[in-house]
C-alpha positions as CSV (number, residue, x, y, z in Angstrom):
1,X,-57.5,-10.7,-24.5
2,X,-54.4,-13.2,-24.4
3,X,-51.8,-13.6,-22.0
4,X,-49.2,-15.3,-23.8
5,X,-47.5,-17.3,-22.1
6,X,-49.7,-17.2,-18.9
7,X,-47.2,-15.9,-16.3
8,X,-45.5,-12.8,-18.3
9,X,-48.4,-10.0,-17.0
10,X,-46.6,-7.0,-19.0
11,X,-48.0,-8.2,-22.4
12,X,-51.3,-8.2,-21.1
13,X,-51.0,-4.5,-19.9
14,X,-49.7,-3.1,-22.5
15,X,-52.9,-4.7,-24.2
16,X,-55.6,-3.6,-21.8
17,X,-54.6,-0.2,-21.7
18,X,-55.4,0.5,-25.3
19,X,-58.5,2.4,-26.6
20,X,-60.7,1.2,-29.9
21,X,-64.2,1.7,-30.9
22,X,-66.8,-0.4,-28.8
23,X,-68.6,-2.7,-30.9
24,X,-70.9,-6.0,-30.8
25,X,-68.6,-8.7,-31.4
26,X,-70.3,-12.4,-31.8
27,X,-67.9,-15.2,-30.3
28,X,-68.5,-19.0,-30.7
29,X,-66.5,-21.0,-28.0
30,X,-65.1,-24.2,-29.4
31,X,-64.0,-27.2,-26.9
32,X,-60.8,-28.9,-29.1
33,X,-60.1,-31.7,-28.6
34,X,-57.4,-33.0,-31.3
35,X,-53.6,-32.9,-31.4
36,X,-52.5,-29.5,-30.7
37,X,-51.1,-28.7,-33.8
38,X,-53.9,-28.4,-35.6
39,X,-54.8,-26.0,-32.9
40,X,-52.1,-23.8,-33.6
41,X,-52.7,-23.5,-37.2
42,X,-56.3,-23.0,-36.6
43,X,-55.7,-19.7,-34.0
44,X,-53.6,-17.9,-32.0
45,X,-52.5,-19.3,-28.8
46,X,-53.3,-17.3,-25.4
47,X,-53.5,-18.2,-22.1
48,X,-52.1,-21.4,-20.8
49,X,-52.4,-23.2,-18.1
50,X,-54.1,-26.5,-17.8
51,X,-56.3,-25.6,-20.2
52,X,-55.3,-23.6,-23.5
53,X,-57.2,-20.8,-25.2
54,X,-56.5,-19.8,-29.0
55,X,-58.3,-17.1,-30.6
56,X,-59.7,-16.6,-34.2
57,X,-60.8,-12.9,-34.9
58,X,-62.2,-11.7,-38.0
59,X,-64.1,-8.0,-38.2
60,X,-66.4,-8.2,-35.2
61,X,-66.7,-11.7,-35.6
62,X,-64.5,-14.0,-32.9
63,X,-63.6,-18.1,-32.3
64,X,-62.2,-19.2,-29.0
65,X,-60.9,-22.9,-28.8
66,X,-60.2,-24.1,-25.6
67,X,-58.4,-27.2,-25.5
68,X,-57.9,-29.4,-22.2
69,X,-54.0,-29.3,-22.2
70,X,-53.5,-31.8,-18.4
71,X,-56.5,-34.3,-20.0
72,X,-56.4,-37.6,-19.7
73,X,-54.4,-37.1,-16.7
74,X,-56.6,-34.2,-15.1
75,X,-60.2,-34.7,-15.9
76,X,-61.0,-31.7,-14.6
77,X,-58.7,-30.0,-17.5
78,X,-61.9,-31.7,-19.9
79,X,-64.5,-30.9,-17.7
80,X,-63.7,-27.0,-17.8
81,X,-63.2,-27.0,-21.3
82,X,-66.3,-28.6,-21.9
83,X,-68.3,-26.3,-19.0
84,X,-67.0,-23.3,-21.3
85,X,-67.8,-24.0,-24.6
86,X,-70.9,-23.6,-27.0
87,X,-69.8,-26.2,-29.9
88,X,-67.2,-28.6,-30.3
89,X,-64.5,-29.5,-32.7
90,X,-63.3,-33.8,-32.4
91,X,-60.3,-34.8,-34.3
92,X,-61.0,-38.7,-34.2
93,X,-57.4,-40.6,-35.3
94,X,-57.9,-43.3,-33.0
95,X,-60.9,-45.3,-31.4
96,X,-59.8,-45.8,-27.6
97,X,-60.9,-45.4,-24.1
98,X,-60.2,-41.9,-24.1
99,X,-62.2,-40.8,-27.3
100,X,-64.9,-42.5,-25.4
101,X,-64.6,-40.4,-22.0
102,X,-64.6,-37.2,-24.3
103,X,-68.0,-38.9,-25.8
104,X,-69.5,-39.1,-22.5
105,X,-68.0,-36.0,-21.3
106,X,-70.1,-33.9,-24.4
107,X,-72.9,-35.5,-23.6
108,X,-73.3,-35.1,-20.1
109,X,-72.3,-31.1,-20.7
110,X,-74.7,-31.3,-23.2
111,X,-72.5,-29.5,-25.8
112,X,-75.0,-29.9,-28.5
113,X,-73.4,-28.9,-31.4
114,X,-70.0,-29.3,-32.9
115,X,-68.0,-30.5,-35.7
116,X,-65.5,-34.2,-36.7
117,X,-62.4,-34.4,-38.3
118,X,-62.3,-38.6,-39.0
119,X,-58.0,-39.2,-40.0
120,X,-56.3,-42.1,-40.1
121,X,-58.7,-44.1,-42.7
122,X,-61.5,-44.0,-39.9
123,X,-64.9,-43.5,-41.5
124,X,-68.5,-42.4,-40.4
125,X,-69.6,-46.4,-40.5
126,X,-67.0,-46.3,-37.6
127,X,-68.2,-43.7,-35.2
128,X,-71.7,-44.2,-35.6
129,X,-72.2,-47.1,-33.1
130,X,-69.9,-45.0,-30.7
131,X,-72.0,-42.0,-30.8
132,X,-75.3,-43.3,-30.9
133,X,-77.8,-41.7,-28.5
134,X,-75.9,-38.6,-27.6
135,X,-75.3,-35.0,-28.8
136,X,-72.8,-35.8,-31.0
137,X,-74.8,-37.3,-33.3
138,X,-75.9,-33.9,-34.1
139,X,-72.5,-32.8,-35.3
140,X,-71.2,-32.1,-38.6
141,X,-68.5,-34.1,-40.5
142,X,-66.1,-31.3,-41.9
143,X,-62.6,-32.1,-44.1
144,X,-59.2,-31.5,-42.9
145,X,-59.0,-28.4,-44.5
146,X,-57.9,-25.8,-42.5
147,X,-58.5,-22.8,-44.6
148,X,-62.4,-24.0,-45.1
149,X,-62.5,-25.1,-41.5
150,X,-61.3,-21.3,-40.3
151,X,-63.9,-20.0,-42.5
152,X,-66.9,-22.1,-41.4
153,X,-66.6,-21.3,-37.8
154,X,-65.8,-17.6,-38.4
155,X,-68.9,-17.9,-40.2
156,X,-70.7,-19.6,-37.8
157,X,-69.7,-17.5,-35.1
158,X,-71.2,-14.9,-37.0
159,X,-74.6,-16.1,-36.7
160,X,-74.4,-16.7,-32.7
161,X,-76.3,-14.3,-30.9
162,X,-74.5,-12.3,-28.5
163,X,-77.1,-9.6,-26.5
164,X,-78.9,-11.3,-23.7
165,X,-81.7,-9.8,-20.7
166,X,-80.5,-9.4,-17.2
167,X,-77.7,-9.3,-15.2
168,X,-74.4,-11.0,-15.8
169,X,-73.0,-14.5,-14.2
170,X,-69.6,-14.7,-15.2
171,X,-67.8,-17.6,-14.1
172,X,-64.0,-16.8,-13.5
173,X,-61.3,-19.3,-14.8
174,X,-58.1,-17.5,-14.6
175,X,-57.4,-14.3,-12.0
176,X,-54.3,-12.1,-11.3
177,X,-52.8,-8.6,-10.4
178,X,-51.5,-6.6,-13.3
179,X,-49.2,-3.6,-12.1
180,X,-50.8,-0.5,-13.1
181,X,-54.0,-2.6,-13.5
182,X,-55.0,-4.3,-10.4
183,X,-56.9,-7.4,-10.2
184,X,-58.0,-9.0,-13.4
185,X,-60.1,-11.9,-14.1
186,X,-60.7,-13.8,-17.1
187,X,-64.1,-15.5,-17.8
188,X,-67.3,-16.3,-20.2
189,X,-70.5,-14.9,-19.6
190,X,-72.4,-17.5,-18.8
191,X,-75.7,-15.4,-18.7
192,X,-76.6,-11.6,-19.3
193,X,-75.0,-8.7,-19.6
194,X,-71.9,-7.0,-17.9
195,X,-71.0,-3.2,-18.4
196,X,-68.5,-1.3,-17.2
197,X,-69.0,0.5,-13.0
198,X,-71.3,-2.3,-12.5
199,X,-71.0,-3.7,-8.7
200,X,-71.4,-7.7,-8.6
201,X,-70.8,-10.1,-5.8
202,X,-67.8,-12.4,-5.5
203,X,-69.7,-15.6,-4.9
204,X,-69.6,-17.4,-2.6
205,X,-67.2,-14.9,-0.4
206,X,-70.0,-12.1,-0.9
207,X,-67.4,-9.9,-1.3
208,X,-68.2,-6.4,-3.5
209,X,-66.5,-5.9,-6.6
210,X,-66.9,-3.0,-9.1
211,X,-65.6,-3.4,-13.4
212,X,-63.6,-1.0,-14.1
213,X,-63.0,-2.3,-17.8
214,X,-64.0,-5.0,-19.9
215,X,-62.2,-6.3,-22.9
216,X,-62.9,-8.8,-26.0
217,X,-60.3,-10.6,-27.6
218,X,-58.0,-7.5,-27.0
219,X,-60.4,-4.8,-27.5
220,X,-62.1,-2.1,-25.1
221,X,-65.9,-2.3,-24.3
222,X,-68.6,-1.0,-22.3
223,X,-70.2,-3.6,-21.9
224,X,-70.5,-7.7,-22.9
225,X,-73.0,-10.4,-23.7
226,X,-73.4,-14.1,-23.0
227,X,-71.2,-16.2,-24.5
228,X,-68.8,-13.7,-24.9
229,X,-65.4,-14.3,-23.2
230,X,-63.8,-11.5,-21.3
231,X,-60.9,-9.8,-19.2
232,X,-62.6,-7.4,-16.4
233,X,-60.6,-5.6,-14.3
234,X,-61.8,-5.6,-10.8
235,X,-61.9,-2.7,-8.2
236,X,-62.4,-3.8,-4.3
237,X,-61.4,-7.6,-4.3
238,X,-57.4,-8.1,-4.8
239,X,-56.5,-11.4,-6.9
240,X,-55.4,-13.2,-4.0
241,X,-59.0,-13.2,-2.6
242,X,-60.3,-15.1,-5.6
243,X,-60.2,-18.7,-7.1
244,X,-60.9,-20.3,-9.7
245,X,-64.8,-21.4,-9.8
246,X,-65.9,-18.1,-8.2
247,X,-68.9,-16.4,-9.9
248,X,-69.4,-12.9,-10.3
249,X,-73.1,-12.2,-10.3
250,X,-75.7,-9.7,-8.4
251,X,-77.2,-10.6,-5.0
252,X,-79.9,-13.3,-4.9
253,X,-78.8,-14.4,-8.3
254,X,-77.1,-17.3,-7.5
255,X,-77.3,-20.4,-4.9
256,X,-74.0,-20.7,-2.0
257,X,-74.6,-24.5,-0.2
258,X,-72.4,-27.0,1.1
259,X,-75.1,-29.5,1.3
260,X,-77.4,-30.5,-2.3
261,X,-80.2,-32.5,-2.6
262,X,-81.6,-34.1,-5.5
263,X,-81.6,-36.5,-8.1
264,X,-78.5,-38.0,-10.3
265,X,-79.4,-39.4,-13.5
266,X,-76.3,-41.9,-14.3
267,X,-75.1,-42.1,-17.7
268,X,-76.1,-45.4,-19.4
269,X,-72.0,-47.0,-19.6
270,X,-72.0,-46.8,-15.8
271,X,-72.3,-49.7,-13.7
272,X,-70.7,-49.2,-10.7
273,X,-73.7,-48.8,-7.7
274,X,-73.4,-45.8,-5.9
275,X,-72.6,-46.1,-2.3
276,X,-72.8,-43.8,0.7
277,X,-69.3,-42.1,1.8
278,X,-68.3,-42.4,-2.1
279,X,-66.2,-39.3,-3.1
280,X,-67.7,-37.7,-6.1
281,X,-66.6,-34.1,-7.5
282,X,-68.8,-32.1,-8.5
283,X,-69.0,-29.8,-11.6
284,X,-70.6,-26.6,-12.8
285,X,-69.2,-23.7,-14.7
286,X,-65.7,-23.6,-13.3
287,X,-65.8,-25.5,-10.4
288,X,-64.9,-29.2,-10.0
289,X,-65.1,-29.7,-6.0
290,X,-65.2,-32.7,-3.7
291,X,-68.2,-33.7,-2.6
292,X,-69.2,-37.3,-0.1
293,X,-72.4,-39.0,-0.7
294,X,-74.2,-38.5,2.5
295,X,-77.7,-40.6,1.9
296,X,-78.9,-42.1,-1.2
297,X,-83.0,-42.9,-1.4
298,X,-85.3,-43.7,-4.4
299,X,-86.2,-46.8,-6.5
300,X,-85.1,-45.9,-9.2
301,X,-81.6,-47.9,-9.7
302,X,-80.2,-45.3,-12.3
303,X,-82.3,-42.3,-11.0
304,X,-81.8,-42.4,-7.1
305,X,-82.1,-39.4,-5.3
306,X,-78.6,-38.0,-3.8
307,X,-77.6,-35.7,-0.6
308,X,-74.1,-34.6,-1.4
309,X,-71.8,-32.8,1.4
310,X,-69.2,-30.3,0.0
311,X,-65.9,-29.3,1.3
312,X,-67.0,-25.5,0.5
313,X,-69.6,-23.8,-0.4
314,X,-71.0,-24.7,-3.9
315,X,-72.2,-22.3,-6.4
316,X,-75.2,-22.9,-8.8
317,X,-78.5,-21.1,-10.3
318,X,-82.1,-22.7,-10.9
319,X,-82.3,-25.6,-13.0
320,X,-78.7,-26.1,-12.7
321,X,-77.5,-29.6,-14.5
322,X,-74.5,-30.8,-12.4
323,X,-71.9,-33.4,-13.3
324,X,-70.3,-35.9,-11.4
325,X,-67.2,-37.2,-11.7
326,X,-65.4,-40.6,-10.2
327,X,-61.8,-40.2,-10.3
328,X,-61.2,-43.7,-9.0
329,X,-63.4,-45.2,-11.6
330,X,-61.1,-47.5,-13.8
331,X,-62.7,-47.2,-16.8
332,X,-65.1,-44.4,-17.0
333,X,-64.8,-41.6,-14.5
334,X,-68.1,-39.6,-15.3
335,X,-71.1,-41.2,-13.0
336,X,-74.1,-38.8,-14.2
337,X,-75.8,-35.7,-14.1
338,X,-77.1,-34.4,-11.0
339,X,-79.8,-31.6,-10.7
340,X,-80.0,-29.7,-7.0
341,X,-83.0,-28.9,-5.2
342,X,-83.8,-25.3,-4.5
């Protein structure tokens, strides 16, 4: 499913009306973060906005990189990238303040696995120190080329599992009317399965909305898996009714509160103390919302425990890891990871 650009809706209709065989289709999503170029020559560019999607499809076998087009300037443009994503692919030219944020950004989104690109003479001996102690010392160091790369995440897409127990949560990152269509929303599965006529809540309206139709990088479905990313279109919520960072899911599945409780675990380059009335945002799946810090308690100087106050209501599951974000921080801007109490 691609939009391309984002605004022209007739292209996309044209795309969803059109009827192939259903079948399982594994997809790896793929935070990028390199010069776009490389990007283009990788995939197929599709929807754009502040962040892009390109799309690698071979067989039943699909990529999708996302790449966080308005980052450094919009940290939320990396934090949604990151939120979406399985793997990651790092095209390191340069060591700087920014390679470090992305550094700190995996890690605290615990994207666990992923792939480097060193250029510009930078060796391994280099990046070692930097990524000592997180996830990315768990990635592989692949060449720059491009042909090999395609192939090895094609292939390793193929070995993702797709099927997945229960109901669907399906975070929605881009939403809008298609004439002839009606409301559309574009998401990843997050968890479980969707099929076509199910009814899921809009959370945290409540609201009832039934699929219609599901597609997969331009094809017709019955039904899709976690990790899969998808266009459903909607029947009994319009477009305008949505936003991004909504959920769909079934009642009692998910958590609606404008106040959390519970305890932040900073990340180890922060230093700044935490103080009460501090504007944080908070960030899981596709939301990135304001949030004040109400009361802080605990001991434990890097562990305290947090009440946070939300301007909305915000959206999470059990065992949900949270992160928080300081957009007035003048070096680093991610504080921690913050787990709710239920």
């Amino acid at each position: 499913m691609r939009i391309m650009p984002y605004t022209i809706h007739y292209h996309y209709c044209t795309s969803f009306t059109k009827r192939v065989l259903c079948v399982l289709m594994p997809n790896l999503t793929i935070i990028y973060l390199g010069p776009s170029e490389i990007a283009k020559e990788l995939a197929k560019k599709g929807t754009e906005s502040d962040i892009t999607f390109y799309n690698l499809k071979r067989a039943n076998d699909t990529v999708t990189l996302v790449e966080p087009t308005r980052y450094p300037e919009k940290l939320s443009s990396l934090f949604f990238s990151a939120a979406l994503s399985d793997a990651a692919l790092l095209v390191i030219d340069e060591i700087s303040a920014a390679l470090g944020e992305c550094i700190v950004m995996l890690n605290a989104a615990q994207v666990s696995s992923g792939y480097i690109i060193l250029k510009n003479y930078i060796d391994e001996t280099s990046i070692k120190p930097l990524i000592a102690g997180t996830v990315l010392e768990n990635y592989s160091y692949v060449s720059e080329d491009l042909t090999a790369l395609r192939e090895q995440l094609l292939h390793d897409a193929s070995l993702s599992s797709s099927a997945s127990d229960g109901p669907a949560i399906i975070p929605i990152d881009h939403h809008f009317n298609v004439k002839g269509i009606g409301t559309v929303i574009l998401g990843c599965i997050a968890k479980g399965t969707v099929k076509k006529h199910d009814q899921l809540l809009v959370w945290p309206t409540k609201k009832i909305a039934q699929v219609r139709s599901i597609q997969k990088h331009d094809d017709d479905a019955d039904e899709a898996y976690q990790g899969d990313r998808v266009g459903l279109a909607l029947k009994g919520v319009t477009a305008d009714e949505l936003d991004r960072g909504y959920v769909l899911a079934p009642d009692n599945a998910l958590i609606a509160a404008e106040e959390l409780h519970g305890k932040i675990s900073l990340v180890p380059w922060w230093k700044q103390p935490l103080k009460e009335q501090m504007i944080l945002y908070a960030g899981y799946w596709m939301q990135f919302a304001p949030c004040r810090v109400s009361a802080i308690s605990g001991d434990e100087t890097r562990s305290p425990m947090l009440t946070l106050i939300c301007d909305r209501s915000f959206v999470f599951d059990q065992g949900a890891q949270i992160v928080l974000h300081y957009l007035e921080g003048e070096r680093l801007r991610i504080v921690g990871t913050f787990q709710p109490e239920i």
